[in-house]
C-alpha positions in Angstrom: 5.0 -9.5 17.6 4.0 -12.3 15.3 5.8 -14.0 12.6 5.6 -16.1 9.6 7.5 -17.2 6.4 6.7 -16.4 3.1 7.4 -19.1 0.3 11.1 -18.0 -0.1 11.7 -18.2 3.2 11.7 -14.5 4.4 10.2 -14.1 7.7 7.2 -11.5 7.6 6.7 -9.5 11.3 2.5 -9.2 11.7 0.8 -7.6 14.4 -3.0 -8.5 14.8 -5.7 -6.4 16.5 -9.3 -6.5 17.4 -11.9 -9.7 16.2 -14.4 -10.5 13.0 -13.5 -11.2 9.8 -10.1 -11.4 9.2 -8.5 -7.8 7.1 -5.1 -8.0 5.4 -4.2 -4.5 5.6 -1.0 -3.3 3.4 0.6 0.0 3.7 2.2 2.4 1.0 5.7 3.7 1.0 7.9 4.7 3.9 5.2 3.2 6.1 5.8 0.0 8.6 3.7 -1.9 11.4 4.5 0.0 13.9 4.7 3.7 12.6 2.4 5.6 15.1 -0.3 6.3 12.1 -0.2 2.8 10.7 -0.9 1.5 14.3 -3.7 4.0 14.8 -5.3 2.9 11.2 -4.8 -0.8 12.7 -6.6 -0.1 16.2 -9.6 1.6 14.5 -10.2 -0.9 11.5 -9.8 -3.6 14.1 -13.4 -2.1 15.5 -15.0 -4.1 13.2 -12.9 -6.9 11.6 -9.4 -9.2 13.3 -6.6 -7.0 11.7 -3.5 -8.4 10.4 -0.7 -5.9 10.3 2.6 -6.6 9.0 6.2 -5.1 7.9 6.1 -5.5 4.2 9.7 -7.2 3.1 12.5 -5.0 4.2 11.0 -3.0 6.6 11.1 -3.1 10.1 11.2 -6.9 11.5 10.4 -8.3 8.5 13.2 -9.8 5.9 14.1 -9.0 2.7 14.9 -12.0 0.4 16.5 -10.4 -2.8 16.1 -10.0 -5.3 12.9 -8.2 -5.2 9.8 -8.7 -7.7 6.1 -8.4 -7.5 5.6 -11.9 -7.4 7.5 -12.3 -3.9 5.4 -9.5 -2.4 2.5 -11.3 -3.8 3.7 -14.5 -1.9 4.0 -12.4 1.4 0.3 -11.3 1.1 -0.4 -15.3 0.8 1.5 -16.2 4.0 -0.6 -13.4 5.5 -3.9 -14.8 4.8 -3.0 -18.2 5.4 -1.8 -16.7 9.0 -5.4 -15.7 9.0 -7.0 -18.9 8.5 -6.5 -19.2 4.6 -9.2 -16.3 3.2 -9.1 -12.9 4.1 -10.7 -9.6 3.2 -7.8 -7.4 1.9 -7.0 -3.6 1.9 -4.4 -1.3 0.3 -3.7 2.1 0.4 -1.2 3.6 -2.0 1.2 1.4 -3.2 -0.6 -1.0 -1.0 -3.6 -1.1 -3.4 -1.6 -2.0 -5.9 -0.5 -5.0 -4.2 -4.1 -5.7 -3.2 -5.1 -5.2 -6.5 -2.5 -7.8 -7.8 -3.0 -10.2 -4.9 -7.0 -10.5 -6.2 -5.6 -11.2 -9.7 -3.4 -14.5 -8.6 -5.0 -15.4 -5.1 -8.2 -16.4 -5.9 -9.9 -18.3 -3.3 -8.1 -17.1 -0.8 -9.1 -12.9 -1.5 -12.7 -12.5 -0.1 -12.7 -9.0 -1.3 -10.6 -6.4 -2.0 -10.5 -2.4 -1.1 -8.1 0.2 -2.8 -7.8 3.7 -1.5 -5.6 5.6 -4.2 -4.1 3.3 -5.9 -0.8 4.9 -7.2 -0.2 4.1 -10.9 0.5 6.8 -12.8 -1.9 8.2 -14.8 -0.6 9.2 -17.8 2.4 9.4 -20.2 3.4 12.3 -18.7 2.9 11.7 -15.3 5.5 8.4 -16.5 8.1 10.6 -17.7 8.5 12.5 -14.8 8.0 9.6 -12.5 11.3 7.9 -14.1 13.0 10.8 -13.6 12.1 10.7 -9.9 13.0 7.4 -9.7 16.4 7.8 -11.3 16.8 10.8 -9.2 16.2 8.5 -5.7 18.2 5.5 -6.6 21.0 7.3 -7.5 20.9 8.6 -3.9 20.4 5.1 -2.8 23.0 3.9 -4.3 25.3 7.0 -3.0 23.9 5.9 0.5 22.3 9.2 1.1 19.0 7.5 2.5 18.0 10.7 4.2 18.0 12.5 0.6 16.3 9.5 -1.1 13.4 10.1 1.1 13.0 13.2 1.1 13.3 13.8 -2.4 11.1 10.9 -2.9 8.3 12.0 -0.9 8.4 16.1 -2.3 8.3 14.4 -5.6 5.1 12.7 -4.5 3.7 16.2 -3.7 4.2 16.1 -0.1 4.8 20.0 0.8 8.2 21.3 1.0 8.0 22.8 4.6 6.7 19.5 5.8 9.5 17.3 4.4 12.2 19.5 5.7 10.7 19.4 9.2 10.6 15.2 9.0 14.1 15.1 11.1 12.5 16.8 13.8 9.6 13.6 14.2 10.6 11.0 16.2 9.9 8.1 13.6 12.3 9.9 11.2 15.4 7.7 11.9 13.1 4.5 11.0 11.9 6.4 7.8 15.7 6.9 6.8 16.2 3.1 7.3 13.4 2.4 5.2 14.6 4.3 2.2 16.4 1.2 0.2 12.5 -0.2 0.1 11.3 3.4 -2.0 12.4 1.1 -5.2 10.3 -1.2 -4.3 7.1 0.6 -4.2 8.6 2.8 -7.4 8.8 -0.7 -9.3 5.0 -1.3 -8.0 3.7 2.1 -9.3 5.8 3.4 -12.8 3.5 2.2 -14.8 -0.6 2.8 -16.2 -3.0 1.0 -14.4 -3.1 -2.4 -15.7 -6.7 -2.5 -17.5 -6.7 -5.5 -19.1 -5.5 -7.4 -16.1 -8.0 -5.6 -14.0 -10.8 -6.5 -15.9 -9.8 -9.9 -15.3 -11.0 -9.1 -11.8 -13.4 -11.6 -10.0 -13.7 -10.6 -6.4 -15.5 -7.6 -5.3 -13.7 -4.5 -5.4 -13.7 -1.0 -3.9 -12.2 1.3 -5.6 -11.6 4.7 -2.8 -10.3 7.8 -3.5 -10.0 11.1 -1.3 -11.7 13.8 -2.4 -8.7 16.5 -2.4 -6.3 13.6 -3.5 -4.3 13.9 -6.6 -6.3 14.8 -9.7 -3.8 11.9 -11.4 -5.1 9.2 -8.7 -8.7 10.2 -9.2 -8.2 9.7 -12.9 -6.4 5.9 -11.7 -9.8 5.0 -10.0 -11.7 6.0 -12.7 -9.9 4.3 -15.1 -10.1 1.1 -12.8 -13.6 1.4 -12.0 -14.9 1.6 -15.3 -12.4 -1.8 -16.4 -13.1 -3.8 -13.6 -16.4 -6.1 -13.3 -18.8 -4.5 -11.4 -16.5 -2.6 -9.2 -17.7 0.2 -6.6 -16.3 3.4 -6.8 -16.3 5.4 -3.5 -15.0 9.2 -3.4 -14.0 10.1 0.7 -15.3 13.4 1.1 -12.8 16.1 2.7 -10.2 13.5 2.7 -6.6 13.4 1.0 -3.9 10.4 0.4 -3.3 10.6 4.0 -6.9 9.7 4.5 -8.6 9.1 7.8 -9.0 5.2 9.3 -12.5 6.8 10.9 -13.6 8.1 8.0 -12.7 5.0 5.8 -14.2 2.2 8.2 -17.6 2.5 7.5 -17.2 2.6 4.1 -15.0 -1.1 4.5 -17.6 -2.3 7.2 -20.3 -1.6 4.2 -18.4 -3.1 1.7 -16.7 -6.2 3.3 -19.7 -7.2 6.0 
């Protein structure tokens, strides 16, 4: 394990894999460094490009400064790339996009390019109703310390099948996930609202816009809406893939776009 320390002081946890350009890679929610998938996503983007990949504040060995904010996140991603060398490629998936997406807007110079795979904004008034309800729904569990609940009812919410959420207590990262809970605010606060168009268009690195074919109709609608505001940006649908998409089928698409 490697460390650093983000402008606030927080230690940030960072694994790195593989050589070539350096790649920032930020996960979504309930995901950390060394969650069997995440490391898997790490060991095959690191076929082509020096991998950095860390615990996002609050989850495993990272720290969690409060209060939380955008901005701070924003500062973690910046202690990243300067633990790279001081520029950086940069990829998000989920709520990770939308950090990448923000960390293009305010780290210029330092943000090569940036890739987004479903970035999670909701898409519409609608979708924003029901997501605050969600939300309400999982912090008040957090706050009752029912971690296990907040998950779960986080992730069905999200449209992860029923039958697979119930069976989550049976995997063995589950306990980890539970203990990850109190950061599902974090990546709510990140993705309640539209997409930000009039930031985005503000964009000035290259940007990928990715999104899986049998995703979300909402998260296609997201891209689209991002695509058409930001400069120039190239909008990639993964076919046969989902939110969970797979790190084989996504590199060649990154290798294209970054190299």
């Amino acid at each position: 394990m490697n460390s650093t320390q983000s402008k606030d002081g927080t230690t940030i946890a960072y694994d790195v894999y593989g050589s070539g350009p350096a790649l920032i890679y930020i996960t979504g929610a309930s995901c950390y460094r060394t969650f069997k998938p995440i490391v898997e996503d790490a060991k095959v983007f690191s076929r082509s490009f020096t991998v950095y990949n860390y615990d996002r504040r609050g989850r495993g060995d990272s720290g969690n400064t409060l209060p939380y904010s955008l901005e701070r996140e924003i500062e973690d991603i910046e202690a990243m790339i300067d633990a790279a060398g001081g520029t950086a490629y940069v990829y998000g998936h989920s709520s990770g996009a939308v950090l990448a997406l923000e960390a293009a807007l305010r780290l210029r110079g330092k943000v090569r390019k940036v890739a987004l795979y479903d970035a999670s904004y909701v898409h519409d008034e609608k979708e924003k109703v029901e997501y605050r309800q969600l939300s309400q729904t999982v912090q008040k569990l957090l706050d009752d310390g029912k971690n296990a609940g907040a998950m779960r009812t986080f992730l069905k919410g999200i449209g992860m099948p029923s039958a697979f959420v119930w069976l989550l207590p049976l995997f063995p990262g589950w306990k980890k996930m539970k203990a990850l809970a109190p950061t599902l605010a974090y990546d709510i606060a990140l993705t309640q609202d539209l997409p930000p168009i009039e930031r985005a268009a503000k964009v000035t690195v290259p940007t990928l816009i990715g999104v899986g074919e049998k995703s979300p109709v909402g998260l296609h609608d997201v891209a689209r809406q991002l695509a058409k505001a930001i400069p120039n940006a190239k909008h990639s649908q993964l076919t046969g893939q989902n939110h969970m998409v797979s790190a084989k089928k996504l590199l060649p698409l990154l290798s294209d776009f970054f190299r």
